[in-house]
TIVO-2410 file (N, C-alpha, C; in nm, 3 decimals):
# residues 162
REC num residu      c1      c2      c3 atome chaine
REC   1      X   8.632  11.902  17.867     N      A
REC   1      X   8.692  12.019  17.925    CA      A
REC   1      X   8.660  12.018  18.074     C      A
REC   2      X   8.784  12.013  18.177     N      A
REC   2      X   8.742  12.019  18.289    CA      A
REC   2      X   8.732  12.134  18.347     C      A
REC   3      X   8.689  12.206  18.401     N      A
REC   3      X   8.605  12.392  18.457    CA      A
REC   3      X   8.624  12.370  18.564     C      A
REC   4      X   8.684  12.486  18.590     N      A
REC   4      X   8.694  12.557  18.763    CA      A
REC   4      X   8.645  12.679  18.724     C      A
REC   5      X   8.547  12.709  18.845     N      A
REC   5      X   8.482  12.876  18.835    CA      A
REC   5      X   8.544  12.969  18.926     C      A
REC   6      X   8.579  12.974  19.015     N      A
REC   6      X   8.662  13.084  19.094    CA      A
REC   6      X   8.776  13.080  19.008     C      A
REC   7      X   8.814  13.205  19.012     N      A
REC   7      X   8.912  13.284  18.916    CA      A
REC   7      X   8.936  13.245  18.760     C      A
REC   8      X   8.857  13.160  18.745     N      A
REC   8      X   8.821  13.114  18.551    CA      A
REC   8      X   8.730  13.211  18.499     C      A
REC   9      X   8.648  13.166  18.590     N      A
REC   9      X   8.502  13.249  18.541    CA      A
REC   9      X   8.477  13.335  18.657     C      A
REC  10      X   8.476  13.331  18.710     N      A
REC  10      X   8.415  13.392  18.868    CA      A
REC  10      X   8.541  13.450  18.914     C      A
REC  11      X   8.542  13.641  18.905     N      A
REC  11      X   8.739  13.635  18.960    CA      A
REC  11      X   8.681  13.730  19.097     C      A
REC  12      X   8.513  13.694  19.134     N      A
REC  12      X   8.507  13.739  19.278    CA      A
REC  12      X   8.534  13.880  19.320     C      A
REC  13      X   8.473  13.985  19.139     N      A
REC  13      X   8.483  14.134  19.167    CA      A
REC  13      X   8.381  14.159  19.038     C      A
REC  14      X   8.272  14.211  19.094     N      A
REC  14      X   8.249  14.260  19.227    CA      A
REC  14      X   8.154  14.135  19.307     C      A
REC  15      X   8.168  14.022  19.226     N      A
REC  15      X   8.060  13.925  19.346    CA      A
REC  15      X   8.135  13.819  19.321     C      A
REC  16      X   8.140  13.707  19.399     N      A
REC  16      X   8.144  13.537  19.426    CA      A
REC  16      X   8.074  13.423  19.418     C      A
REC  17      X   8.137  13.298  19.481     N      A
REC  17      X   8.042  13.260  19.519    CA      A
REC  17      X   7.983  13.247  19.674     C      A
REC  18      X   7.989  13.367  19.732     N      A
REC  18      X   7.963  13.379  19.858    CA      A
REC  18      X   7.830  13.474  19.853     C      A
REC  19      X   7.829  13.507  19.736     N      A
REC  19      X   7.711  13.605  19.694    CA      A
REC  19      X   7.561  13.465  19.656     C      A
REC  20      X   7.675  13.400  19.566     N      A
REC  20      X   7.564  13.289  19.526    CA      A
REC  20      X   7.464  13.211  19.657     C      A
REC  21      X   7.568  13.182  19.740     N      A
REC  21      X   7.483  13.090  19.834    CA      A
REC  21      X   7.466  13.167  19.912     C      A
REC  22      X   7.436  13.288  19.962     N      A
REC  22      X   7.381  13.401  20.015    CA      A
REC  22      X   7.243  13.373  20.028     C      A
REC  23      X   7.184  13.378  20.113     N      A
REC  23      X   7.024  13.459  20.184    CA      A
REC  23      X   6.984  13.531  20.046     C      A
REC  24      X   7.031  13.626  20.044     N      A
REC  24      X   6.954  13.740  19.995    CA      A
REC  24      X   7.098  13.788  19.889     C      A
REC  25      X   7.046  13.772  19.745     N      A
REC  25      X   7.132  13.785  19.638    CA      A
REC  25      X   7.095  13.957  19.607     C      A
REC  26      X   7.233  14.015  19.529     N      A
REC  26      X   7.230  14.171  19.493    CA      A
REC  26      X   7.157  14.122  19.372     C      A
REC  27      X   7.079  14.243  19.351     N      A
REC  27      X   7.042  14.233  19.230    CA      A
REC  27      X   7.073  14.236  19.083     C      A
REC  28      X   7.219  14.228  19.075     N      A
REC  28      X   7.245  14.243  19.005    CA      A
REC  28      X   7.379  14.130  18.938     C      A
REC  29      X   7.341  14.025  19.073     N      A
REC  29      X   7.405  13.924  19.092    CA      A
REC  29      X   7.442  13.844  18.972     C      A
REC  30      X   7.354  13.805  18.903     N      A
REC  30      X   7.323  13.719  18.800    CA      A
REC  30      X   7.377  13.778  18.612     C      A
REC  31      X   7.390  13.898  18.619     N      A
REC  31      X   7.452  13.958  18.529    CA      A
REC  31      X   7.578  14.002  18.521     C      A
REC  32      X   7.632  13.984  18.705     N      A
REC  32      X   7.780  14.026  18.718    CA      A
REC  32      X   7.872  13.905  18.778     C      A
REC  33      X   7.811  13.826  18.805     N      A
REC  33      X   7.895  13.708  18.825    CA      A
REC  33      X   8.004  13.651  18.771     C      A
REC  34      X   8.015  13.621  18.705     N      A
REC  34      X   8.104  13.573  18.554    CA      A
REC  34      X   8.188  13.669  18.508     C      A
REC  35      X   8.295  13.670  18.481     N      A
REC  35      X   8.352  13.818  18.404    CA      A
REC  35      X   8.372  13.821  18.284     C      A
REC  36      X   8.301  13.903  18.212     N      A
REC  36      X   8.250  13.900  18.074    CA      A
REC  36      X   8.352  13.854  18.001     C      A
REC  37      X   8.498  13.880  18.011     N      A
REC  37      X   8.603  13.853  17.896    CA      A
REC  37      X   8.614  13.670  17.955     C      A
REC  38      X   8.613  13.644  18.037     N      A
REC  38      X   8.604  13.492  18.025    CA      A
REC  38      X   8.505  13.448  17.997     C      A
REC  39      X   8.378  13.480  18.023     N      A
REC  39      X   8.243  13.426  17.917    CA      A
REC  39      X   8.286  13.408  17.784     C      A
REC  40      X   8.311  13.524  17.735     N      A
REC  40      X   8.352  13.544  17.623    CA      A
REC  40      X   8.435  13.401  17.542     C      A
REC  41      X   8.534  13.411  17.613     N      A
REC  41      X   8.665  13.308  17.562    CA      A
REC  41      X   8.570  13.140  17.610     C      A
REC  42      X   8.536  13.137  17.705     N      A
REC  42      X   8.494  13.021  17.737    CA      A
REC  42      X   8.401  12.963  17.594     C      A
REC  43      X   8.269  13.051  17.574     N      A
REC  43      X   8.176  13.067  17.494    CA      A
REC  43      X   8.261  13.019  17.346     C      A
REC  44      X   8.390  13.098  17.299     N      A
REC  44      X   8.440  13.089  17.159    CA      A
REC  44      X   8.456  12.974  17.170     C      A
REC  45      X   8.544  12.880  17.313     N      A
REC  45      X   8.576  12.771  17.263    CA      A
REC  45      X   8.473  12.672  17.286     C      A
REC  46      X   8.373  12.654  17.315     N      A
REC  46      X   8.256  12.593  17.318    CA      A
REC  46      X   8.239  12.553  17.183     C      A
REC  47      X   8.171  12.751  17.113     N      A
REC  47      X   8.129  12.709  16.952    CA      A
REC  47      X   8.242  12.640  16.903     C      A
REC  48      X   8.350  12.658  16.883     N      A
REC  48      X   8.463  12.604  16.800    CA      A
REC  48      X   8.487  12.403  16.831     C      A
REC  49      X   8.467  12.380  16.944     N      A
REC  49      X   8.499  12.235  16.967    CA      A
REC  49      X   8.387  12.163  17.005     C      A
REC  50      X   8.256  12.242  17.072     N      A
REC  50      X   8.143  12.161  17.187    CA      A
REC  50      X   8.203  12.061  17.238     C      A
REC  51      X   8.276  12.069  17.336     N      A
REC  51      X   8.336  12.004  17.420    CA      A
REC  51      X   8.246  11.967  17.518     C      A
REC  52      X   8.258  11.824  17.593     N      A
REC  52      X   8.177  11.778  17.702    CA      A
REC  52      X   8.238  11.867  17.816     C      A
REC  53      X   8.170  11.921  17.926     N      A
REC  53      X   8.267  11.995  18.041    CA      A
REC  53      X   8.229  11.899  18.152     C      A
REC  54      X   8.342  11.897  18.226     N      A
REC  54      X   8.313  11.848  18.391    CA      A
REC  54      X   8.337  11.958  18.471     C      A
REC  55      X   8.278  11.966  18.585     N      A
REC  55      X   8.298  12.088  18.669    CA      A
REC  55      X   8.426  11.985  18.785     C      A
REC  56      X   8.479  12.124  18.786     N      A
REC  56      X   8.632  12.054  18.913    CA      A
REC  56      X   8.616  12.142  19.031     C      A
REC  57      X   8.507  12.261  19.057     N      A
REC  57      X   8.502  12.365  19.124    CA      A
REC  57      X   8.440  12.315  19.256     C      A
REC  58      X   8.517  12.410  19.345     N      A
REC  58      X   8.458  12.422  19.472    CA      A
REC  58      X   8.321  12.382  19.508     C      A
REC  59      X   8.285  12.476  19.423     N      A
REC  59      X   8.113  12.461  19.450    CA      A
REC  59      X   8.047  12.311  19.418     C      A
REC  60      X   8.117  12.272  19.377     N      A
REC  60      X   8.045  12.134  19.398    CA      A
REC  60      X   7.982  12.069  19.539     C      A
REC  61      X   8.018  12.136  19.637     N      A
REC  61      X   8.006  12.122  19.764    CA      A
REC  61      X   7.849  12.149  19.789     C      A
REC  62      X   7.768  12.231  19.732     N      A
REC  62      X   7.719  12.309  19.742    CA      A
REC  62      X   7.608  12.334  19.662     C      A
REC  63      X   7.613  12.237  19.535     N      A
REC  63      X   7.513  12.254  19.422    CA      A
REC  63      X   7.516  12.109  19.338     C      A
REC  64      X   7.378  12.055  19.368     N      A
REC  64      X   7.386  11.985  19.226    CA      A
REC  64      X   7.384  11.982  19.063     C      A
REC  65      X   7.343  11.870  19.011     N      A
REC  65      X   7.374  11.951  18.826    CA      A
REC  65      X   7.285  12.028  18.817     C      A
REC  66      X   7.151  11.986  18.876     N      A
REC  66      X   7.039  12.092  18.839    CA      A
REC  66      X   7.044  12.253  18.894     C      A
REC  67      X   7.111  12.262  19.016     N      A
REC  67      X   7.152  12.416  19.070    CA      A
REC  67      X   7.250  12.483  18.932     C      A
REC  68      X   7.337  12.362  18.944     N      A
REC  68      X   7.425  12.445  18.820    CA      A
REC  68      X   7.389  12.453  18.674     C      A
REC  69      X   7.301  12.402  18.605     N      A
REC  69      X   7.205  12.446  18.481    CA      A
REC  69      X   7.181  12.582  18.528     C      A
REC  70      X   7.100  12.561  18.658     N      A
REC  70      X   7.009  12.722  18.694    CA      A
REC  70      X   7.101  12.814  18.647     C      A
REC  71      X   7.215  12.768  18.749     N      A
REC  71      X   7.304  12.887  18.701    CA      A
REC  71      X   7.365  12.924  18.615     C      A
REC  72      X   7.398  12.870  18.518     N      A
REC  72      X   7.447  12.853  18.361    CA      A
REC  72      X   7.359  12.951  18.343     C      A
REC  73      X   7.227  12.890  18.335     N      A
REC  73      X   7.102  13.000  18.260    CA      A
REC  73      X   7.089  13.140  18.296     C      A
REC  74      X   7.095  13.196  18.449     N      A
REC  74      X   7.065  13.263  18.490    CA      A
REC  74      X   7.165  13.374  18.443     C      A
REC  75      X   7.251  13.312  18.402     N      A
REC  75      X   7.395  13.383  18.358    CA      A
REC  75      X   7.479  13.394  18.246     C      A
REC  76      X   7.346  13.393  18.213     N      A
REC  76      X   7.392  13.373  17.991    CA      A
REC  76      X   7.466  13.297  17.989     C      A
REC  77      X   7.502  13.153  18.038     N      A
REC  77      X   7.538  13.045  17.994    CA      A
REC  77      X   7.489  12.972  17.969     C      A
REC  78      X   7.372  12.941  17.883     N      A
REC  78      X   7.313  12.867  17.859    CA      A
REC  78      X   7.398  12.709  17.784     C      A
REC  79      X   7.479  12.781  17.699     N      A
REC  79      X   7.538  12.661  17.671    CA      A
REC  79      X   7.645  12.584  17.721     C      A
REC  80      X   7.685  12.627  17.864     N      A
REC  80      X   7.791  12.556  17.950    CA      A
REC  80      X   7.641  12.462  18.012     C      A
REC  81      X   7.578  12.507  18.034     N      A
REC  81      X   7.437  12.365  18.084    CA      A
REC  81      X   7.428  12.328  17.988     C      A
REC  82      X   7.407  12.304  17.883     N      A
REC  82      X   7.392  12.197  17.758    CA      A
REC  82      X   7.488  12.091  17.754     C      A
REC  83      X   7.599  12.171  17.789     N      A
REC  83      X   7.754  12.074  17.771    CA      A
REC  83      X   7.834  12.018  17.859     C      A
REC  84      X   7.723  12.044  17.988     N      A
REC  84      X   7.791  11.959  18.094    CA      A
REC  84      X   7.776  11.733  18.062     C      A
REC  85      X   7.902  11.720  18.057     N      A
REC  85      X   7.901  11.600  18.028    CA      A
REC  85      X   7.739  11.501  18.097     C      A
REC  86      X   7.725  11.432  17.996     N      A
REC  86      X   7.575  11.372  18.006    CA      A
REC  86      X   7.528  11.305  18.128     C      A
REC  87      X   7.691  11.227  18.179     N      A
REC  87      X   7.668  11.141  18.268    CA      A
REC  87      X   7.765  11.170  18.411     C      A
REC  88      X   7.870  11.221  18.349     N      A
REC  88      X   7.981  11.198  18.425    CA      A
REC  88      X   8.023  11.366  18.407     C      A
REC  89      X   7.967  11.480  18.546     N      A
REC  89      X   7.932  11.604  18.473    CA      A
REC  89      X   8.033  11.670  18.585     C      A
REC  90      X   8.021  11.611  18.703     N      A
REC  90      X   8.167  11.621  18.784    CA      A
REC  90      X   8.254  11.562  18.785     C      A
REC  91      X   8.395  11.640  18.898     N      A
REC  91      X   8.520  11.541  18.951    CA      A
REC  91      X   8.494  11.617  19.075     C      A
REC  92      X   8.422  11.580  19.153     N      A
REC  92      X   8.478  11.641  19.314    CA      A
REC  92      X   8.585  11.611  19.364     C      A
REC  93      X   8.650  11.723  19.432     N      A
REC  93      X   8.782  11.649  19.489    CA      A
REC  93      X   8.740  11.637  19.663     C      A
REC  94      X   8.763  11.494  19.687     N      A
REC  94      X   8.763  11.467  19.824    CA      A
REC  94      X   8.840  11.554  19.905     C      A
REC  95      X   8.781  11.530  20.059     N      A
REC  95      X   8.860  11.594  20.144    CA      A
REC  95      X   8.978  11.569  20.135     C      A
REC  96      X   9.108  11.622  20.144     N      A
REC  96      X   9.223  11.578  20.176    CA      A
REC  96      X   9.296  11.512  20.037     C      A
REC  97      X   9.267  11.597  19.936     N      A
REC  97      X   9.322  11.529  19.807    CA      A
REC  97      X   9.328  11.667  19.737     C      A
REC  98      X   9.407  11.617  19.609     N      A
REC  98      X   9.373  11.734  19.489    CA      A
REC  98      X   9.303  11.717  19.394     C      A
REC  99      X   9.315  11.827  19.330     N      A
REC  99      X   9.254  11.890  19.223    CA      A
REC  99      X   9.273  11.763  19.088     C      A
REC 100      X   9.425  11.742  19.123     N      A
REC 100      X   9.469  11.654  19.045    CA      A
REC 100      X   9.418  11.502  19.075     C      A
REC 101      X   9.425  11.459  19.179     N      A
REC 101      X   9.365  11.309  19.212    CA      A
REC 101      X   9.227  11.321  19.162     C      A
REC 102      X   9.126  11.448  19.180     N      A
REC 102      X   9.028  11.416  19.126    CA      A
REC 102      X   8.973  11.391  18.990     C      A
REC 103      X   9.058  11.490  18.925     N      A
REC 103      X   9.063  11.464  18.752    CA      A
REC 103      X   9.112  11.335  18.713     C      A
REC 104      X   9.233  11.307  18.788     N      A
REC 104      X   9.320  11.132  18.736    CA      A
REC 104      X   9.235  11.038  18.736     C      A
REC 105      X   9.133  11.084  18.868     N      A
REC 105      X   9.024  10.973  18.923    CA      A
REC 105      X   8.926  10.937  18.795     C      A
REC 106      X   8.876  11.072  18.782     N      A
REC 106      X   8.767  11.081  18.642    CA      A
REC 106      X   8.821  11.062  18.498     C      A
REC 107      X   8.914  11.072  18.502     N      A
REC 107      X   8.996  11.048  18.359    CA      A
REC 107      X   9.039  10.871  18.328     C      A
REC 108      X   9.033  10.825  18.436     N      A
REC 108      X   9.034  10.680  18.474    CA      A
REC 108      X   8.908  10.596  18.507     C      A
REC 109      X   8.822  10.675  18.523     N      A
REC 109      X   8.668  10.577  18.502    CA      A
REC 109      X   8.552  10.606  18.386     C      A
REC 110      X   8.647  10.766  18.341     N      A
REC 110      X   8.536  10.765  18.260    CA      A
REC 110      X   8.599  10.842  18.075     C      A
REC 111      X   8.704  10.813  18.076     N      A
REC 111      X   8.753  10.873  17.994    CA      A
REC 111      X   8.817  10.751  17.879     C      A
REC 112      X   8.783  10.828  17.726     N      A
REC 112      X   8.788  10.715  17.593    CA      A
REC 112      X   8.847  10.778  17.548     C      A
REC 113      X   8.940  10.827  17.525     N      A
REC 113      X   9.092  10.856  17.445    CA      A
REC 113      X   9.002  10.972  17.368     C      A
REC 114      X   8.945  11.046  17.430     N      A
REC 114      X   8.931  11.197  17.402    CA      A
REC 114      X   8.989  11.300  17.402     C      A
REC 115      X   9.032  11.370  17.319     N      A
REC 115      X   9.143  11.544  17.406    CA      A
REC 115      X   9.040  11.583  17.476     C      A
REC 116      X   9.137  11.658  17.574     N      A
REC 116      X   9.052  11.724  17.682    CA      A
REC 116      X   9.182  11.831  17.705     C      A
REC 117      X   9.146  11.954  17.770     N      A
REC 117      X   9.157  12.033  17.850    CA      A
REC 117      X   9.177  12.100  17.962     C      A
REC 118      X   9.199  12.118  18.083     N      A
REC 118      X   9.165  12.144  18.231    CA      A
REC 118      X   9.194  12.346  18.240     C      A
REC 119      X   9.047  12.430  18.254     N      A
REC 119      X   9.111  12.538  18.293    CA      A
REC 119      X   9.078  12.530  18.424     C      A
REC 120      X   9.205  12.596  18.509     N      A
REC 120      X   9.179  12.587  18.647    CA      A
REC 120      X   9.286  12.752  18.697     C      A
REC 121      X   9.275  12.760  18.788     N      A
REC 121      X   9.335  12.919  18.837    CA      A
REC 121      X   9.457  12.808  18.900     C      A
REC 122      X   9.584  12.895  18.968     N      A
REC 122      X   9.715  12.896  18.989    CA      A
REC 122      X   9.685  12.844  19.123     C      A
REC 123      X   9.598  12.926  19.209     N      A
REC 123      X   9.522  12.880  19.367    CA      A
REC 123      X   9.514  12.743  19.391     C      A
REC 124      X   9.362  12.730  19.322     N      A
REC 124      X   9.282  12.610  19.372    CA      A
REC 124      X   9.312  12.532  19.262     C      A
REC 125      X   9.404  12.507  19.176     N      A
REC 125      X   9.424  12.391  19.103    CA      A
REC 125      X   9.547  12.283  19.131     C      A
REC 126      X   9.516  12.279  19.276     N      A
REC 126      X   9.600  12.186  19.382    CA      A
REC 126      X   9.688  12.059  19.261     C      A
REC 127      X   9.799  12.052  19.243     N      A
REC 127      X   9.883  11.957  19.208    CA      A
REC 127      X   9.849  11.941  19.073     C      A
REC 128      X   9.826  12.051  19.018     N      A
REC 128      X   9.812  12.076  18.854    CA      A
REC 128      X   9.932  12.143  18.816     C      A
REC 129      X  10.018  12.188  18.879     N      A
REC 129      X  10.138  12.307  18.846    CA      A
REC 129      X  10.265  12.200  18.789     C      A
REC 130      X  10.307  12.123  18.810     N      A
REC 130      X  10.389  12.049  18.804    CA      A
REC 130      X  10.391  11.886  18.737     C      A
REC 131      X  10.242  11.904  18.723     N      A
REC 131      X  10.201  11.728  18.684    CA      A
REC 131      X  10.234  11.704  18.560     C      A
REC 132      X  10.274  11.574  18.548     N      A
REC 132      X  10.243  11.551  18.362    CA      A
REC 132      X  10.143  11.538  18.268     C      A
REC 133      X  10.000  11.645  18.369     N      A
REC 133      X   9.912  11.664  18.247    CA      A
REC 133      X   9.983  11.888  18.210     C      A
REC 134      X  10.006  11.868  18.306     N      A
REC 134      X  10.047  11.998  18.236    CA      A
REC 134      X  10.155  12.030  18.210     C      A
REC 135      X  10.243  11.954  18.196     N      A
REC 135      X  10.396  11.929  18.172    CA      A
REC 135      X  10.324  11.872  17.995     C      A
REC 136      X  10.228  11.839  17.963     N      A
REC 136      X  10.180  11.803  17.825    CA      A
REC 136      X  10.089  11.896  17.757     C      A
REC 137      X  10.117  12.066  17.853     N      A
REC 137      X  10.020  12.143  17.767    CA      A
REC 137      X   9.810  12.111  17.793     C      A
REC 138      X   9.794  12.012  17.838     N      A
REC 138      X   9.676  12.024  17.901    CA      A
REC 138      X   9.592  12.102  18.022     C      A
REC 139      X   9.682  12.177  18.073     N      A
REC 139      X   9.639  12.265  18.176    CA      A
REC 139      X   9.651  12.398  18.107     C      A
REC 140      X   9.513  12.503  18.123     N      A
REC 140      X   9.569  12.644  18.086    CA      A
REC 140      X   9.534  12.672  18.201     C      A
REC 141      X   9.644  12.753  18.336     N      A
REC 141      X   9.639  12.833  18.437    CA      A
REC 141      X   9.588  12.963  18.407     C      A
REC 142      X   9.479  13.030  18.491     N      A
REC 142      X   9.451  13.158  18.482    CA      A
REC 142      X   9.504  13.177  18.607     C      A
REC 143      X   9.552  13.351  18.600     N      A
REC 143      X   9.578  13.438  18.667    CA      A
REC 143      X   9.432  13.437  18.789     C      A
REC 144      X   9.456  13.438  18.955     N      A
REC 144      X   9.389  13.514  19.023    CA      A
REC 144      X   9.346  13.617  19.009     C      A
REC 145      X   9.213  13.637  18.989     N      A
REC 145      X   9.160  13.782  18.974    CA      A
REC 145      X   9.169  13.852  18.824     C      A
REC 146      X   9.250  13.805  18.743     N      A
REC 146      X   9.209  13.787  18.596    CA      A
REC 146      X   9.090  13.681  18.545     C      A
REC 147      X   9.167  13.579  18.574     N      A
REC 147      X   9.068  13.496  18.479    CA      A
REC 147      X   9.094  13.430  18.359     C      A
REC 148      X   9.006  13.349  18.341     N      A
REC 148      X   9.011  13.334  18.136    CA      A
REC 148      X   9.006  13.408  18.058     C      A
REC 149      X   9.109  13.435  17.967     N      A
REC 149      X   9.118  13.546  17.881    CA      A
REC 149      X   9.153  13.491  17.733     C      A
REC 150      X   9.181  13.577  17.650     N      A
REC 150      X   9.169  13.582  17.495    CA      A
REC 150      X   9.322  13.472  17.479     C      A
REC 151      X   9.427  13.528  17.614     N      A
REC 151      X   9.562  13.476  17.571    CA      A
REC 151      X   9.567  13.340  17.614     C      A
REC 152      X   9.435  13.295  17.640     N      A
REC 152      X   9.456  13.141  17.645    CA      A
REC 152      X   9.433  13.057  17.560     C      A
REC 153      X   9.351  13.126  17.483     N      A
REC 153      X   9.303  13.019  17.333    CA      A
REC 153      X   9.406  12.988  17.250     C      A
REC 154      X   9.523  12.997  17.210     N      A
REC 154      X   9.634  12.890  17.180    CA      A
REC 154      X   9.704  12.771  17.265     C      A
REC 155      X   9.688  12.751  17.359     N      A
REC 155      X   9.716  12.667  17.510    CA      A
REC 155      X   9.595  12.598  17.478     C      A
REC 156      X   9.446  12.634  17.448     N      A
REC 156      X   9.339  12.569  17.473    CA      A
REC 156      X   9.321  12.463  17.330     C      A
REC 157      X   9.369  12.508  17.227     N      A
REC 157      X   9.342  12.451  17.089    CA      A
REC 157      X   9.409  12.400  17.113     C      A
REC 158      X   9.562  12.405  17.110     N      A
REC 158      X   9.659  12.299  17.091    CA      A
REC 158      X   9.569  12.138  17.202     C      A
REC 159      X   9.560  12.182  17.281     N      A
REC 159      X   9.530  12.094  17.357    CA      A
REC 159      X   9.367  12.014  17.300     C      A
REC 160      X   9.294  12.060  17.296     N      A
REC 160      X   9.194  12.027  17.195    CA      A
REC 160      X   9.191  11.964  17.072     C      A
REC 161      X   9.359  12.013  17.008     N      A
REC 161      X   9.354  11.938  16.883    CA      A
REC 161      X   9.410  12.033  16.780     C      A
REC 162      X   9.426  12.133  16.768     N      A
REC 162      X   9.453  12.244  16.650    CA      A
REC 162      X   9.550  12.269  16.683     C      A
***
């Protein structure tokens, strides 16, 4: 499963990740980060498949795997840090590329005829709108400022396998 956190998980109300790499975090940072109905959905399809995840997010800029465990944990995700793929746990996308070159990239060095997934927002999922992984139902787009929600888990199974 490839993960984007701004507007998947993170729809940046009432915090970001501008809160995260902040000086001085609200206190209340760590419990409101995430928006509960995409925890939620993320979490169901976890238990249901334990899928390996790669992160495709911004923040990769910004955090290694071990920052992002922290933060898994810190944020009742404990089990998105369990399931970050063992070895191969990102796709950064280079300067001056997409979203999509970076997944093709990782799907091409490190990928064994596994189903997989990609949730990514409508924004930042640069040259995912039109491609033939999502022209095959492998992309579920979230809404800006929604998020991952309940109405994606048929988009997400099919693609998974059910």
């Amino acid at each position: 499963m490839f993960l984007d956190l701004d507007d998947v998980l993170c729809i940046n109300s009432p915090y970001g990740g501008y809160d995260v790499f902040a000086p001085d975090h609200p206190v209340d940072l760590w419990e409101r980060l995430f928006h509960q109905p995409a925890v939620d959905t993320l979490l169901q399809i976890i238990n249901e498949y334990r899928p390996l995840i790669v992160l495709t997010t911004s923040w990769l800029r910004f955090m290694d795997r071990e920052g992002f465990e922290d933060l898994f944990r810190r944020t009742g995700l404990a089990q998105v840090a369990a399931s970050l793929h063992p070895s191969a746990w990102e796709a950064p996308q280079a300067q001056g590329t997409t979203r999509l070159e970076a997944i093709d990239a990782w799907l091409a060095a490190h990928r064994h005829g596994e189903r997989f997934v990609i949730l990514d927002d409508e924004l930042s999922g640069t040259g995912l709108r039109d491609s033939p992984l999502a022209e095959r139902g492998l992309v579920a787009f979230c809404e800006v400022g929604v998020g991952l929600t309940p109405s994606h888990l048929d988009a997400i199974r099919r693609a998974l396998g059910r």
